[in-house]
C-alpha positions in Angstrom: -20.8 11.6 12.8 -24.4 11.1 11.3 -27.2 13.2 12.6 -29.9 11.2 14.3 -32.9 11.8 11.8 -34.2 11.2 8.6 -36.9 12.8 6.7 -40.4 11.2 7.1 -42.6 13.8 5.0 -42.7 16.7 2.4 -44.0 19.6 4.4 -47.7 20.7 2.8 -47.9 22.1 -0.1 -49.2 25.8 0.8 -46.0 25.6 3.4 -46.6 29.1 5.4 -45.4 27.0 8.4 -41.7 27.0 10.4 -40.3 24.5 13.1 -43.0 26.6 15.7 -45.8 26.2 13.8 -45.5 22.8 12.8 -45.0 21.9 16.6 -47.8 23.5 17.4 -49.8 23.1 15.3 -50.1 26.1 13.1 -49.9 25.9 9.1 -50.8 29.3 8.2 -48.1 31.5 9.3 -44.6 31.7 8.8 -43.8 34.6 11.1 -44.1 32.5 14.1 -40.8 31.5 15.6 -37.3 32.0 17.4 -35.9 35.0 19.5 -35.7 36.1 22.4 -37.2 33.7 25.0 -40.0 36.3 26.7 -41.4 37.0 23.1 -41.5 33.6 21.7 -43.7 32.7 25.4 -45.9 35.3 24.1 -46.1 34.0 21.7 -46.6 29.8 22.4 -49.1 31.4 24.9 -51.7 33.2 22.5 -52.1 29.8 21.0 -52.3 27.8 24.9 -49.1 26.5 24.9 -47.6 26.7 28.4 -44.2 25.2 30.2 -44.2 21.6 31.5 -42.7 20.2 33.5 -42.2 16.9 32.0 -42.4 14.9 28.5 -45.0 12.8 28.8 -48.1 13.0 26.0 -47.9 16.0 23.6 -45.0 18.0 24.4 -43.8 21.0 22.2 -39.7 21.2 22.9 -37.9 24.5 22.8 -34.0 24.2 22.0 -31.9 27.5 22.5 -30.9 28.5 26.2 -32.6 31.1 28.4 -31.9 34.5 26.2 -33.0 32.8 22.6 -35.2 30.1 21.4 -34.0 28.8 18.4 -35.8 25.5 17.2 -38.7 23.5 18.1 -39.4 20.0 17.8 -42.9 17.8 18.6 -42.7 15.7 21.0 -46.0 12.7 20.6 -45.9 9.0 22.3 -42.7 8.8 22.4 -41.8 10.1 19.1 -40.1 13.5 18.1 -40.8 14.8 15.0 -39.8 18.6 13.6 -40.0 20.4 10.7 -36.5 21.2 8.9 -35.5 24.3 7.0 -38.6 24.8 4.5 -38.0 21.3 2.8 -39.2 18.6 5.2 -40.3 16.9 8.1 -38.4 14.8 10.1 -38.2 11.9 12.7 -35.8 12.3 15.3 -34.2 9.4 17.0 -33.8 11.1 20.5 -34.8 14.2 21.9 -31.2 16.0 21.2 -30.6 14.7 17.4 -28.6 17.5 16.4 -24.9 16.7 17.2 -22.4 19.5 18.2 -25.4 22.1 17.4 -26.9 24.8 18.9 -30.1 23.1 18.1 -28.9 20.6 20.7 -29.9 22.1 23.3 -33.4 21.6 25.1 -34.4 25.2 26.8 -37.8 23.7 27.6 -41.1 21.4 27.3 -44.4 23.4 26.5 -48.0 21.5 26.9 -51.1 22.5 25.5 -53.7 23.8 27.5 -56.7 24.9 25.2 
């Protein structure tokens, strides 16, 4: 089976960015990211990024389960959008685009608060 996205967008050209930072919002630092769950809310927090309970308006989703975080996608009117290895951005088709992934699994919705 296909995955459910295709690529939309180059990422920029300085690219110091991962999946966290481009879903937040965040081009200037590559260290941001996955792992254990407490320390990646640390970290979504510094920048006022806090758990929601819904996906309505600008949502930030967190795929892993409740030990690791291991992706993160932006969720904006309807449209998810990520960025992929260092290469490119995407459009997703769904909220769950990566089949028989771990990346498949939603953890949790993050809103912005700042």
């Amino acid at each position: 089976c296909a995955y459910e996205y295709y690529k939309i967008q180059d990422p920029s050209p300085n690219n110091y960015y991962n999946c966290m930072g481009y879903a937040i919002g965040v081009y200037n630092d590559s260290d941001l990211g996955s792992g254990a769950v407490n320390e990646v809310e640390a970290e979504l927090a510094s920048y006022d990024w806090i758990e929601a309970n819904d996906l309505t308006g600008t949502r930030v989703i967190a795929y892993g389960n409740e030990y690791n975080i291991i992706h993160f996608a932006k969720y904006q009117n309807g449209i998810v959008t990520a960025k992929m290895d260092g290469y490119e951005v995407v459009m997703h088709l769904s909220t769950t685009p990566y089949f028989y992934s771990s990346y498949d699994t939603i953890y949790k919705y993050y809103k912005y608060t700042g």
